[in-house]
C-alpha positions as CSV (number, residue, x, y, z in Angstrom):
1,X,-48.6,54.3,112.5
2,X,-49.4,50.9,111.6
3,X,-45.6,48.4,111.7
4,X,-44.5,47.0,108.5
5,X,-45.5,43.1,108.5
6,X,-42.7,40.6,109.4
7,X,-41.5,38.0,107.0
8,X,-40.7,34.9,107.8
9,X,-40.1,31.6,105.9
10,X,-39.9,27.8,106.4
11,X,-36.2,27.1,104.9
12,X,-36.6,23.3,104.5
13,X,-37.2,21.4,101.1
14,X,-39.6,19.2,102.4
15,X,-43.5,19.1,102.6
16,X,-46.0,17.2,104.2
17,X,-48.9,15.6,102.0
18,X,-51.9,13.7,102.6
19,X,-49.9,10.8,101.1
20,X,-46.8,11.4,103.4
21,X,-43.9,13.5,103.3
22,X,-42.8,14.7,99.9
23,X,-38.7,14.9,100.2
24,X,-36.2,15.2,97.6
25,X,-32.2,15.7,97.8
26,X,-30.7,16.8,100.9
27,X,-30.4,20.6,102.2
28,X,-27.9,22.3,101.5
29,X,-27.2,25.1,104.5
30,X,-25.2,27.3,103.1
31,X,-27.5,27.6,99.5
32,X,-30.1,28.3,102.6
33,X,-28.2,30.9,104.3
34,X,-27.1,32.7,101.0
35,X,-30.6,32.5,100.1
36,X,-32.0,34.0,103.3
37,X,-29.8,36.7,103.5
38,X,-30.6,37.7,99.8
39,X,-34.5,37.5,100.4
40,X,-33.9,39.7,103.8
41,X,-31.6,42.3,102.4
42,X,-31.0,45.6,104.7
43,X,-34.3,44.9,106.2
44,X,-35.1,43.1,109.2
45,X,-34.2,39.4,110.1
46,X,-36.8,37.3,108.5
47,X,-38.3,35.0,111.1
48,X,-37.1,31.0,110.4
49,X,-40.0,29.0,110.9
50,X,-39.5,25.2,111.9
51,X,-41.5,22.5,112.9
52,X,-41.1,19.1,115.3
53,X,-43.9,16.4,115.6
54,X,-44.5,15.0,118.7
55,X,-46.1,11.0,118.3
56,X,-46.7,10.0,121.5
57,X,-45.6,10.1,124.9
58,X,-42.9,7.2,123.7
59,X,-41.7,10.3,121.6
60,X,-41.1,13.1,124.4
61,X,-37.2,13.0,124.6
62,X,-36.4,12.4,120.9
63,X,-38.7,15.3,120.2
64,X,-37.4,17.3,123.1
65,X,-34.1,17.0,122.0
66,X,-34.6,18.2,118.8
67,X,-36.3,21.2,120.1
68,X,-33.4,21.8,122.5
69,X,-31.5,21.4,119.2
70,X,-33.5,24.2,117.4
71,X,-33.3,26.4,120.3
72,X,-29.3,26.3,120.6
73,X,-29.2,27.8,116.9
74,X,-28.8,31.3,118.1
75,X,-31.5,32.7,115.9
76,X,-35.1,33.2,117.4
77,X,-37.5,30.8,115.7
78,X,-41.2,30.7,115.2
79,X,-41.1,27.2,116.6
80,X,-44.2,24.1,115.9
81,X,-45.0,21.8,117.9
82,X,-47.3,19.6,116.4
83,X,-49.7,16.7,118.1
84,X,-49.7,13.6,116.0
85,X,-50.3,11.1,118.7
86,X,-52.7,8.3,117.5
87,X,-53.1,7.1,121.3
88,X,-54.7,10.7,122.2
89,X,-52.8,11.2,125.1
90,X,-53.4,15.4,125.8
91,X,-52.4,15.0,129.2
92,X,-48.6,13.8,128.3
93,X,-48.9,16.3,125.3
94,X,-49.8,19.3,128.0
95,X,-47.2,18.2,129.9
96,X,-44.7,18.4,126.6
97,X,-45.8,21.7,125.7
98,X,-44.9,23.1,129.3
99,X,-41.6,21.7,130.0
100,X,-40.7,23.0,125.7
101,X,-41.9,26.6,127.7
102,X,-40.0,26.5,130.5
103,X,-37.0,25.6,129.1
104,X,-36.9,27.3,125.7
105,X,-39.2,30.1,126.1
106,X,-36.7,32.8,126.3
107,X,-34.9,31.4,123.0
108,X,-37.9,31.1,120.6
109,X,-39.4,33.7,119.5
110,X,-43.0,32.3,119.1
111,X,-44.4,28.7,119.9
112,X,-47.2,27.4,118.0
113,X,-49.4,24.7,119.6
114,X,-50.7,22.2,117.3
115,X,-50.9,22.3,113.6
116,X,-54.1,22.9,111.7
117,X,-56.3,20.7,114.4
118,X,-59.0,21.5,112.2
119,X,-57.9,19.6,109.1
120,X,-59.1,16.1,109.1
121,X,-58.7,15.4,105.5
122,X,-55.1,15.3,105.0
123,X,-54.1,11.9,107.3
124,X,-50.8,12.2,108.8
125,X,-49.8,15.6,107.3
126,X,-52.3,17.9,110.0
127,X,-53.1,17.1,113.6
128,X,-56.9,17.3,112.5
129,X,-56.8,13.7,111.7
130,X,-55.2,12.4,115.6
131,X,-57.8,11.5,117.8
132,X,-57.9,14.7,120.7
133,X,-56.8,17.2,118.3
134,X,-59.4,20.1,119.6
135,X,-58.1,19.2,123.2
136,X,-54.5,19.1,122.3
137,X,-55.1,22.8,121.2
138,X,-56.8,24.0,124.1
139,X,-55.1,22.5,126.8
140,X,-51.9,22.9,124.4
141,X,-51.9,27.1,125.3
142,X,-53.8,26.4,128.3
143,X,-50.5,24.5,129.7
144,X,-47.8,26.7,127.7
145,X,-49.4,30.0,129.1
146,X,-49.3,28.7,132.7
147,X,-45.5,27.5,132.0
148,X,-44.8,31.1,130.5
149,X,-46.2,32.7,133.4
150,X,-43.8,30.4,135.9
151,X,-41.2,30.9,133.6
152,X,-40.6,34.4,133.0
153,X,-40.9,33.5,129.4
154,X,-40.6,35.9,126.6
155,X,-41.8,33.2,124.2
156,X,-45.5,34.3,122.3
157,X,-47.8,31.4,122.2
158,X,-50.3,30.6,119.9
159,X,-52.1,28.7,117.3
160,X,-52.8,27.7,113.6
161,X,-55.9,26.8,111.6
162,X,-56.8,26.4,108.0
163,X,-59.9,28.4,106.7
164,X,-63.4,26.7,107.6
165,X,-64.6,26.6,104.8
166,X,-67.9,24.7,105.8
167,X,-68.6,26.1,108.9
168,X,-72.4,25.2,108.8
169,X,-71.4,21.1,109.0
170,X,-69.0,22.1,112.0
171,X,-69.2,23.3,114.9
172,X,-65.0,23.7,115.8
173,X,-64.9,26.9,116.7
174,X,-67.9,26.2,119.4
175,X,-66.7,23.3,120.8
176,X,-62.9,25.3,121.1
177,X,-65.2,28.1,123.0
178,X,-66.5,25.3,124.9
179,X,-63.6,23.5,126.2
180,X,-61.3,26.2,126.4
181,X,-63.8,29.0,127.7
182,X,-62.3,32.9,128.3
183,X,-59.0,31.5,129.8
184,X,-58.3,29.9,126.3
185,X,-59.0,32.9,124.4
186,X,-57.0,34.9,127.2
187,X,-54.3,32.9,127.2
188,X,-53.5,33.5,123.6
189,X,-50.7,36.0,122.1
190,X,-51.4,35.4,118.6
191,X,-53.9,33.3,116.2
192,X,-52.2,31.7,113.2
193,X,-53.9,30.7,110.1
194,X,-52.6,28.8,107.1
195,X,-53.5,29.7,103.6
196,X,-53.3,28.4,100.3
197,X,-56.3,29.9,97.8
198,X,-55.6,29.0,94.5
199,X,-54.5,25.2,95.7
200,X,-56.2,23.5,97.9
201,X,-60.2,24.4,96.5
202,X,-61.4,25.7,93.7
203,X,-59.2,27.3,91.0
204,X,-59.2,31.0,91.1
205,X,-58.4,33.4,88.3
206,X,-56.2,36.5,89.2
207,X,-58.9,38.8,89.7
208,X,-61.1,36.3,92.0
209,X,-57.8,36.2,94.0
210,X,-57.7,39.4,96.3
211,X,-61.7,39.2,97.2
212,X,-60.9,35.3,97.9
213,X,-58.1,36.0,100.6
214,X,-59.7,38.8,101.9
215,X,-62.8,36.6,102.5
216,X,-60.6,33.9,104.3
217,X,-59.1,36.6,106.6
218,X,-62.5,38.5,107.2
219,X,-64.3,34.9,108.4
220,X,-61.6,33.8,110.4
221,X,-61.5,37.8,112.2
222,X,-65.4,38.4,112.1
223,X,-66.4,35.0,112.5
224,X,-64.3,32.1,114.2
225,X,-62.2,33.8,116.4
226,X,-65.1,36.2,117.1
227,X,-67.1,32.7,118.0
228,X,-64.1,32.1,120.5
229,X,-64.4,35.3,122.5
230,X,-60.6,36.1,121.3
231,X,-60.7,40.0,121.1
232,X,-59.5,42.2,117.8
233,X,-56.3,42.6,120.0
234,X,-55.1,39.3,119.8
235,X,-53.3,39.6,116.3
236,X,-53.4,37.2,113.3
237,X,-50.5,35.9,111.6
238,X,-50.3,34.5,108.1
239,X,-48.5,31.6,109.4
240,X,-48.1,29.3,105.7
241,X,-49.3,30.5,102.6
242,X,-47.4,29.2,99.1
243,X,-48.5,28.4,95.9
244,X,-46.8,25.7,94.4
245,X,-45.9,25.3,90.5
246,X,-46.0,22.4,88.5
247,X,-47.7,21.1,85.2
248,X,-50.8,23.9,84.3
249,X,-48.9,25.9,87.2
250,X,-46.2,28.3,85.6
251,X,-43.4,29.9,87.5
252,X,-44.3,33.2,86.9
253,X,-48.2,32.8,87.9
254,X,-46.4,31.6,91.2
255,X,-44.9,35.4,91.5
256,X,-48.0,36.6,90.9
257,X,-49.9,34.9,93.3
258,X,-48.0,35.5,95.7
259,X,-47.4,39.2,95.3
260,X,-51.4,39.3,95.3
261,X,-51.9,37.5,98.7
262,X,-49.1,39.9,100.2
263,X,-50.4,43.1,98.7
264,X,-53.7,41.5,100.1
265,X,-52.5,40.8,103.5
266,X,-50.7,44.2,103.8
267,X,-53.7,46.3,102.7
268,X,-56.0,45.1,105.7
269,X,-52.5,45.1,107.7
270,X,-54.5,47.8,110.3
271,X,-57.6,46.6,109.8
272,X,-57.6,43.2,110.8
273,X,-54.5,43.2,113.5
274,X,-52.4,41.4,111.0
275,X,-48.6,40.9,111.9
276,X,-47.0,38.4,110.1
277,X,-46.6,37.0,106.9
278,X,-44.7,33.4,106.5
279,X,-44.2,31.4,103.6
280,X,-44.0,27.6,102.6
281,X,-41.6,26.9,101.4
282,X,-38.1,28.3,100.4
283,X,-36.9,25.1,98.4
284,X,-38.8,22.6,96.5
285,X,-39.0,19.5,98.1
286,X,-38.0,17.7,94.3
287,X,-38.5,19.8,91.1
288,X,-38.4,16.8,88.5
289,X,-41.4,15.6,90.3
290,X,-45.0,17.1,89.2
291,X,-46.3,16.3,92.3
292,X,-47.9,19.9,93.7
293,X,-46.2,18.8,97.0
294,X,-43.0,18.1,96.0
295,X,-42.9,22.1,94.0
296,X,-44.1,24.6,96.6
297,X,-40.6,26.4,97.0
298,X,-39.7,29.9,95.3
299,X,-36.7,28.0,94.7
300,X,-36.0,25.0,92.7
301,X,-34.8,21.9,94.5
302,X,-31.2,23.0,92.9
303,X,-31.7,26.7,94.7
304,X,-31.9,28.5,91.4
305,X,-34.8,30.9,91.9
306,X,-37.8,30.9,90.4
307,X,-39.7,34.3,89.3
308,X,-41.5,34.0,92.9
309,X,-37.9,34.6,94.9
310,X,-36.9,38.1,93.2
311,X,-40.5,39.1,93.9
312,X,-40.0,38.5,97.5
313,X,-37.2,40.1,97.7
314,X,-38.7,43.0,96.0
315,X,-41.6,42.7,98.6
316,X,-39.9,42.1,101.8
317,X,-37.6,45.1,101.2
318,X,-40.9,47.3,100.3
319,X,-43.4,46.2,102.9
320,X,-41.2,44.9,105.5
């Protein structure tokens, strides 16, 4: 029997943008705890998702500290490191990602390396745009698989793309193969993708919305990792998806979209190796703001729920 897919959330209200980070009033950590607990129900924890960006070997012990912070929380995280070093440096970043292994890798509960090092489009907000991004992902695992193997390290290690949309004017997933040859692809324990049809791309009406996602999964399955050598049994997790409201975006299309892209997701559950599901974000970053940044959350930036929040709650304690 196929397992039910595990939920997971990034609790935060912030978001990145191409034009920096789109913040708003301060979290409030009990409104997030009261809010998690309501999403999980009687089900299963839902997996907190969090992220750290690491500049620069100048950066290493502020950013280590703040993992070390994360990891102290007492609840297993799906933890990012991203690789936003404008100097390049992959060897100090390597370096980074092993010593995060070593010492937390029996407290997180997965480790992503890098953060959609395929996007180049969207400046500071993805790693794509940071000179050695490909690198920083191969050598990224390559170093956090060696450390987990040292370690004793429970931690499961992977990565996170967007779609390619383009893959004709690329050539990503080759060079990856490339660089990284079979010890990248055997190195991995899952391959994340992030996914946001409906947002970022054309508009899509509700019935283009099923055959859209199940396009984006199918390519990145069939194709891309498939150009990679990285076998059917290393699984895919739905590491972001969100759909943001906002002027010409209502509330309840946000529920709906949503519920689609699960109900998606679940449906080629067995098919695909899919295992997780994660969204972005629980809170808006600030609601008075039309901004599409600023309004991803299934809450508002108050943590009154939009339609979106009941329905995952309805979801999680269905399919989870």
């Amino acid at each position: 029997m196929t397992a039910p897919l595990v939920f997971g959330v990034f609790p935060l209200g912030m978001a990145g943008g191409p034009d920096g980070l789109a913040v708003g009033p301060l979290d409030d950590f009990e409104a997030i705890g009261r809010a998690l607990g309501e999403l999980q129900g009687d089900g299963k924890a839902l997996l907190p998702r969090m992220y750290v960006v690491w500049s620069g070997p100048e950066s290493t012990a502020e950013v280590s500290a703040q993992v070390a912070q994360l990891a102290g929380i007492g609840v297993p995280l799906d933890m990012v490191l991203c690789y936003r070093d404008p100097s390049g440096d992959v060897a100090a970043w390597a370096s980074f990602v092993s010593q995060v292994v070593i010492r937390h890798g029996r407290e997180f509960a997965a480790l992503q390396v890098t953060g959609e090092p395929n996007l180049t489009w969207a400046g500071a907000a993805a790693d794509g745009a940071f000179p050695g991004a490909l690198d920083a992902l191969v050598q990224g695992v390559l170093a956090g698989a060696a450390a987990k193997r040292e370690a004793g390290a429970t931690v499961e290690i992977g990565f996170a793309v967007v779609p390619d949309i383009d893959p004709a004017t690329g050539g990503f997933w080759a060079e990856v193969r490339d660089t990284g040859g079979v010890e990248f692809a055997a190195a991995l324990d899952y391959a994340g993708i992030d996914i946001y049809p409906d947002v970022f791309g054309p508009r899509l009406g509700p019935d283009e919305l099923p055959a859209a996602v199940e396009q984006m999964l199918r390519d990145f399955r069939e194709r891309d990792l498939a150009t990679v050598g990285i076998p059917a049994s290393v699984p895919i997790r739905i590491c972001e998806n969100g759909w943001p409201t906002g002027p010409d975006r209502p509330e309840e299309q946000q529920a709906a979209a949503l519920e689609t892209v699960i109900r998606t997701v679940h449906a080629l559950r067995t098919e695909l190796n899919i295992t997780h599901w994660e969204l972005f974000t629980l809170r808006d970053a600030d609601s008075s703001k039309d901004d599409i940044f600023h309004r991803f959350g299934v809450l508002r930036d108050d943590y009154s729920p939009k339609p979106a929040f009941h329905t995952l709650c309805r979801l999680i304690s269905e399919l989870g």
